[in-house]
C-alpha positions in Angstrom: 0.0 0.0 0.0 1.1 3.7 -0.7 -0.2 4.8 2.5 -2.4 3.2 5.3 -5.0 4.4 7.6 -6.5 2.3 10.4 -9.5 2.7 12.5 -10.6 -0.3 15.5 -9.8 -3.0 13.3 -10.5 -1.6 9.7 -8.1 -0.2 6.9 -7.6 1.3 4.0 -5.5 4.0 1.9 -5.9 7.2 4.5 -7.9 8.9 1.6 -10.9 6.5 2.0 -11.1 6.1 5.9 -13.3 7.5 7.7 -14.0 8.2 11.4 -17.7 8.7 13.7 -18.4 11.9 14.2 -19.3 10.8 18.0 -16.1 9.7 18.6 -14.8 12.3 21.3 -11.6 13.1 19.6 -13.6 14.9 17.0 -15.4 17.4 19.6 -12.8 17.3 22.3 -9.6 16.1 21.4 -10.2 13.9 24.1 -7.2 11.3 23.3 -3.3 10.9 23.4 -1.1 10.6 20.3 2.9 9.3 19.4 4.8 9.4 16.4 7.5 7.3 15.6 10.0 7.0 12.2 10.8 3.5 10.6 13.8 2.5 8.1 13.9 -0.9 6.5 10.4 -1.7 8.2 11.3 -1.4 11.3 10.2 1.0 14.1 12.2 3.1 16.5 12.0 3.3 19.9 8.3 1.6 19.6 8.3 0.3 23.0 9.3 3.5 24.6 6.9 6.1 23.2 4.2 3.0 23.9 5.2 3.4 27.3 4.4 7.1 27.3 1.0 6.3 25.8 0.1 4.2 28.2 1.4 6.1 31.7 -0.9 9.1 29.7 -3.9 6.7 28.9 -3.4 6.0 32.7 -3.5 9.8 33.6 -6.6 10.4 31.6 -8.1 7.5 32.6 -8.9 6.2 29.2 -9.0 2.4 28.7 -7.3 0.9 26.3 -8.3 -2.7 25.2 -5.2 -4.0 24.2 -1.9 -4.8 26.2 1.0 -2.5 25.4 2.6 -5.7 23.9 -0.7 -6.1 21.6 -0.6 -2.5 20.4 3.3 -2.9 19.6 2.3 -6.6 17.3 -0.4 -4.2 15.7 1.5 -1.0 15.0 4.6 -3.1 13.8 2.1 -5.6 11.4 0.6 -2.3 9.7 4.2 -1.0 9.1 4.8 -4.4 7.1 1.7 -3.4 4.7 3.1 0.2 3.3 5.2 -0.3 0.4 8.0 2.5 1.2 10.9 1.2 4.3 10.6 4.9 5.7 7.8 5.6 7.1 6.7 8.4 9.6 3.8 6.2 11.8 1.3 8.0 14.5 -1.5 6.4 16.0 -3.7 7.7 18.8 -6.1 6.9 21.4 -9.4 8.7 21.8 -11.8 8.1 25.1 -13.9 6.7 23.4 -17.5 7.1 20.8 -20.9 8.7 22.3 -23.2 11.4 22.2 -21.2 14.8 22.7 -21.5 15.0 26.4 -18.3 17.1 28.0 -18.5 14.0 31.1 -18.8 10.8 29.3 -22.1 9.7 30.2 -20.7 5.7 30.4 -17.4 3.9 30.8 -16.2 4.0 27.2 -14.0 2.1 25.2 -11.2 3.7 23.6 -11.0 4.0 19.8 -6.8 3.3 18.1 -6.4 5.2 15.0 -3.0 4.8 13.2 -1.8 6.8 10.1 1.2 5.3 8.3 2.8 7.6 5.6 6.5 7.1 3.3 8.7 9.8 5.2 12.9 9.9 5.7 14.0 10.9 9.2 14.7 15.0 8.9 17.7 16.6 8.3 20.1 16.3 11.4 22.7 18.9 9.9 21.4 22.2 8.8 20.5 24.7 11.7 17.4 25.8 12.2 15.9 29.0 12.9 13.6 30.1 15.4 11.7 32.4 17.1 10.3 32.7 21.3 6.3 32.7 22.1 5.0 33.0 25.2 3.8 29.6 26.1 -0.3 29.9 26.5 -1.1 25.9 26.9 -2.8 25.1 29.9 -0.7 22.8 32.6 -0.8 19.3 30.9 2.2 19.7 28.6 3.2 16.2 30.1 0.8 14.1 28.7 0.8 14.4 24.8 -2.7 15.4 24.1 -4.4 15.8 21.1 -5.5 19.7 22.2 -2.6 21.4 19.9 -4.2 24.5 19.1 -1.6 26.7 20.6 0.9 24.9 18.9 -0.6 24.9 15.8 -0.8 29.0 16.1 2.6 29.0 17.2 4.2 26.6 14.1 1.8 29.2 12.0 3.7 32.2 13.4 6.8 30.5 12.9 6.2 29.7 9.4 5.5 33.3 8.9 8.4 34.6 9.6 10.5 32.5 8.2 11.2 29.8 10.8 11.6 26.2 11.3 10.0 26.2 14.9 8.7 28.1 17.9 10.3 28.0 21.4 7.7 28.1 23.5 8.4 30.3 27.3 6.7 31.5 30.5 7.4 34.2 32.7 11.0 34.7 30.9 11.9 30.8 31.0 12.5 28.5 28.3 10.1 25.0 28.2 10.1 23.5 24.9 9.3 24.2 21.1 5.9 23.4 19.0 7.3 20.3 18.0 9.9 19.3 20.0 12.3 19.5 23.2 15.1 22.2 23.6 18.1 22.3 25.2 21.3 24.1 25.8 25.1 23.6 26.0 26.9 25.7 28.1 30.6 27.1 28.4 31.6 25.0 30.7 30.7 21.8 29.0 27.8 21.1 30.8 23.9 20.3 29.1 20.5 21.6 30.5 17.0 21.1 29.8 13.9 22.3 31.3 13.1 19.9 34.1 10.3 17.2 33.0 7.3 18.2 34.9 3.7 19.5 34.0 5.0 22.5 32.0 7.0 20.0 28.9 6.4 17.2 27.0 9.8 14.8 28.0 9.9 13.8 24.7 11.8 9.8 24.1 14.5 11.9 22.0 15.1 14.2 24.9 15.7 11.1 26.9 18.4 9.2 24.4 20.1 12.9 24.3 20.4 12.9 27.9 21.9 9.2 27.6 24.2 10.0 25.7 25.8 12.7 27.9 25.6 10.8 30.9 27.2 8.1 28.8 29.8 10.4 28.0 30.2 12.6 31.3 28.3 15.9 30.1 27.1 16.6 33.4 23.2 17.4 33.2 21.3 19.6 34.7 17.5 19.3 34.7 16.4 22.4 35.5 15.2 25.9 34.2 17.2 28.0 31.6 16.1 31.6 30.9 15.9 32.7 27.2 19.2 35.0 27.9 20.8 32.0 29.0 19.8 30.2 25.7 20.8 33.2 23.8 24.5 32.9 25.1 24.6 29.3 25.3 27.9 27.9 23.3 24.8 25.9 21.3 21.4 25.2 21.5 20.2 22.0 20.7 16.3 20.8 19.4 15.4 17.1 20.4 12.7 15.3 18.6 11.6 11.9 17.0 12.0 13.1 13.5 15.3 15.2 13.5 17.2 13.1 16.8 19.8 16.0 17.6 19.5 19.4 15.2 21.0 22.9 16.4 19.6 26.0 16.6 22.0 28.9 14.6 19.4 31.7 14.9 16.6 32.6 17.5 14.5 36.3 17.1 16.7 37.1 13.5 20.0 36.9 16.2 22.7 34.5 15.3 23.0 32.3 18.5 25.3 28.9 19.0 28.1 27.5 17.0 30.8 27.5 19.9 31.2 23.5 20.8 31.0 22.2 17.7 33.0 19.1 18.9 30.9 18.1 21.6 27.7 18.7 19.6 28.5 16.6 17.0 29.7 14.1 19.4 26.6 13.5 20.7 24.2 14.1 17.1 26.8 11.1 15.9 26.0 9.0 18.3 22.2 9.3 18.4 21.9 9.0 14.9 24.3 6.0 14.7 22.1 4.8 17.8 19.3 4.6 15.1 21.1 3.1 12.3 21.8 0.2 14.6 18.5 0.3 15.7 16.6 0.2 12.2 19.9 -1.9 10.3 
């Protein structure tokens, strides 16, 4: 198949699916979400962003009907059936299908959708450009919700002025981007990210980064960085499942980064060989 979309046990082409219009994603985005990136059929770091799903679904208290091992045998089966070896995959879990009600009037069943698409991993290499918004989302930024309006009017803004992505702040500190997880090396060697609590998504890329440095002694510090402290950081790095390890070279039309080139490609070596491996 060219592409595939899945729905509680049907597929087809994504172009000929279709959803209910009941089902609570559609009124509330009432549902979790993960995206992963295949090569030679095989998934990356399935069992880890699973996890996430799953400690969410708990969180929301959504059911899911299938055992996290069942939902890896399904998402890894419907990766065989698209034609292209590189594939971006996301599936999501809504609360379930009813009459709009804001409280579900029932315990509900939740619904799996999965979208499977050909896509290559992003470019690692060329440094992006960015610009700060002040973070609007309400307090669940932990759980990977399908409510993404603010990001969506953030990656718009970006877009307009001529950026890959929006670093998202509050009260003059740094907490992630639209898309994905920031953080900074310093002078003295040393990384830190935003600490992982209600205010970030701790995205599974942000957590192989942080590997690595332990791996390699870069002392790490999870804990708050203001945006002048990113702005004379020796580089700024973005995490996420599509690009692994990408720096920033501009934030606000100022040149930022580009003083530990060693180290950063140290570590963008070793997390995308770690995929290599991982998908050989």
């Amino acid at each position: 198949m060219e592409n595939l979309g899945y729905y509680n046990g049907r597929y087809d082409r994504i172009e000929r699916m279709t959803v209910p219009m009941n089902d609570r994603a559609c009124y509330f985005g009432d549902g979790i979400f993960e995206v992963i990136y295949t090569r030679h059929h095989k998934p990356y770091a399935l069992e880890e962003h699973m996890d996430r799903l799953y400690a969410g679904a708990e969180e929301l208290g959504i059911r899911i009907g299938k055992t996290k091992q069942e939902f890896c045998e399904l998402i890894a089966s419907l990766i065989q059936k698209v034609d292209a070896d590189e594939q971006l995959v996301y599936w999501q879990v809504s609360r379930g299908t009813e009459l709009r009600s804001h409280a579900p009037r029932s315990v509900l069943d939740a619904n799996i959708w999965v979208t499977i698409r050909p896509m290559k991993l992003r470019d690692c290499y060329t440094p992006m450009k960015t610009i700060t918004v002040e973070d609007t989302r309400f307090l669940h930024c932990n759980m990977k919700t399908l409510n993404l309006l603010p990001t969506v009017l953030a990656s718009i803004q970006a877009t307009e002025a001529g950026s890959d992505e929006a670093i998202f702040h509050r009260n003059g500190y740094v907490t992630e981007c639209a898309h994905s997880n920031i953080s900074i090396l310093q002078a003295d060697g040393s990384l830190k990210t935003a600490p992982a609590d209600r205010q970030i998504l701790a995205g599974v890329a942000r957590a192989h980064l942080l590997a690595k440095c332990r791996l390699f002694g870069i002392p790490v510090l999870e804990e708050p960085f203001t945006l002048a402290e990113m702005k004379d950081a020796a580089e700024v790095i973005v995490t996420a499942s599509g690009s692994l390890c990408r720096p920033v070279c501009e934030i606000d039309g100022k040149a930022v980064g580009g003083h530990a080139p060693e180290l950063l490609e140290k570590l963008r070596s070793a997390l995308i060989r770690d995929f290599m491996e991982k998908t050989e």
